[in-house]
Structure formats: structure tokens, C-alpha cells
C-alpha positions, 0 to 999 in steps of 0.5 A: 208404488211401482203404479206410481213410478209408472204414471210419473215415467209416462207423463214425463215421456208424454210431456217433452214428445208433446213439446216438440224437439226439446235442446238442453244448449237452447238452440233453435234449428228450426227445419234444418236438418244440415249445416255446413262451415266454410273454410275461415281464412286468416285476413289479420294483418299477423299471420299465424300459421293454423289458427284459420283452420282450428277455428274452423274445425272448432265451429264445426264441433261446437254446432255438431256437439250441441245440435243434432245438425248434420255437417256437410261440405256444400248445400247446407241448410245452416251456412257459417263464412267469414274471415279472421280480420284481427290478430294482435299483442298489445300491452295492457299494464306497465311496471314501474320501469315502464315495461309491459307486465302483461299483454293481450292477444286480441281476436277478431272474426267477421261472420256472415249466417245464411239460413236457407230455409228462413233467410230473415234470420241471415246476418253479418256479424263480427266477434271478438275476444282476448287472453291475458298473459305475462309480458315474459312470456313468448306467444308460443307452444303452451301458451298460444294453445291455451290462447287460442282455446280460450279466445276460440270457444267464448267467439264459438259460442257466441256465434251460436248463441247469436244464430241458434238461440236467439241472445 
């Protein structure tokens, strides 16, 4: 029975080195053994101090996270630049006394990918995602940090699915 458990571990082992580097997230990386994000400066008309900077650094954690990519601050193999271009409120339903029952906070990103190493896959592209919330409550503190995560990790991870897994 030990034998037998042996020849499975061995042919397992042989099976993903032969494969090459295998990625449980699917992502792609080619050649690039680096990657840098460039800062993403908030361009909206509403100004939201840090949300800028939190997309950044959570671009920056969701490639490290789910590639074995190593983050550098120029030179890189990978390249992620853009801008925030939309932060917004609008209503989306109405009461019977024509009030807002709920609003959305809408954004948008503009990214331009430069692969180094393969420049046929550079493109431009723009995200976007939106939060639903409570037309009675404020866009601060609690609600804003819930928001922002919830918008900021759907556009990350379309960005690398979009760059790194081919969708």
C-alpha cells in the first residue's frame, strides 16, 4: 500500500514539473519575473481624499498576491498606469415622495498595461464598478470603507483578469 502511495506522489510531482509553472488564479506572466504600478492619481471631477492611493497599493497586493511577480518601483516587466476619470453619487430609486431610497457610488479607472517583454499584449482600458447604499446614509467612515472595497476589488480583479488571464 506504501508502494502504491509512492508511484501516485511521483506521478503527481512529474505531472505539474513537466507542465511548466502551473497558477491555481490562471494568470499568465509569461517571461516577467517583475511588475511595477504607477501611482493612479484621482482625475474625477469629486475629489476624494486616499482613494487614489488605496487603489494603487490594492492593485499592487492583488498581483503580488495571486502571481509570483515581484514589485519594483521602476523598470518593470509588467506596467500598470492610469487614472481615477469617474467618482460619483447618483440616485437609483425614488420613494413615493419622490426622495432617493438608494443611491450609487460609481467608479471609474482608465488603465494603460505595458508588457516589456511582449508588447503585442499593451492595452488601454477603462473599469468601472458601483455600490449600492441607503439614500439616509452619509458616504463616510463605515460606509465609504465598505464602498470602496467592494468597487476597488471587482475593477482590481478585472484589470488581471483582463492583462494576466486572457478573459
Amino acid at each position: 500500500m506504501k508502494k502504491i502511495g509512492l508511484i501516485i506522489c511521483a506521478l503527481l510531482m512529474f505531472t505539474f514539473q513537466s507542465c511548466g509553472v502551473y497558477s491555481f488564479t490562471g494568470a499568465d506572466t509569461g517571461a516577467a519575473s517583475t511588475f511595477q504600478v504607477n501611482y493612479f492619481q484621482n482625475e474625477s471631477d469629486i475629489i476624494e481624499p486616499g482613494i487614489d492611493r488605496l487603489f494603487t497599493l490594492q492593485l499592487q497586493d492583488l498581483i503580488q498576491g495571486q502571481t509570483n511577480l515581484s514589485l519594483t518601483n521602476s523598470g518593470g516587466d509588467l506596467v500598470y498606469e492610469g487614472e481615477i476619470i469617474d467618482y460619483y453619487v447618483a440616485p437609483i430609486t425614488a420613494t413615493a415622495q419622490n426622495t432617493a431610497a438608494q443611491n450609487r457610488l460609481t467608479i471609474a479607472v482608465n488603465v494603460r498595461y505595458f508588457n516589456t517583454l511582449d508588447p503585442e499584449k499593451d492595452n488601454e482600458r477603462k473599469f468601472s464598478f458601483y455600490y449600492d447604499y441607503p439614500a439616509n446614509a452619509q458616504l463616510i467612515g463605515a460606509t465609504l470603507d465598505t464602498a470602496l472595497e467592494e468597487i476597488y476589488s471587482r475593477i482590481t480583479q478585472d484589470i488581471f483578469n483582463a492583462t494576466l488571464t486572457n478573459w
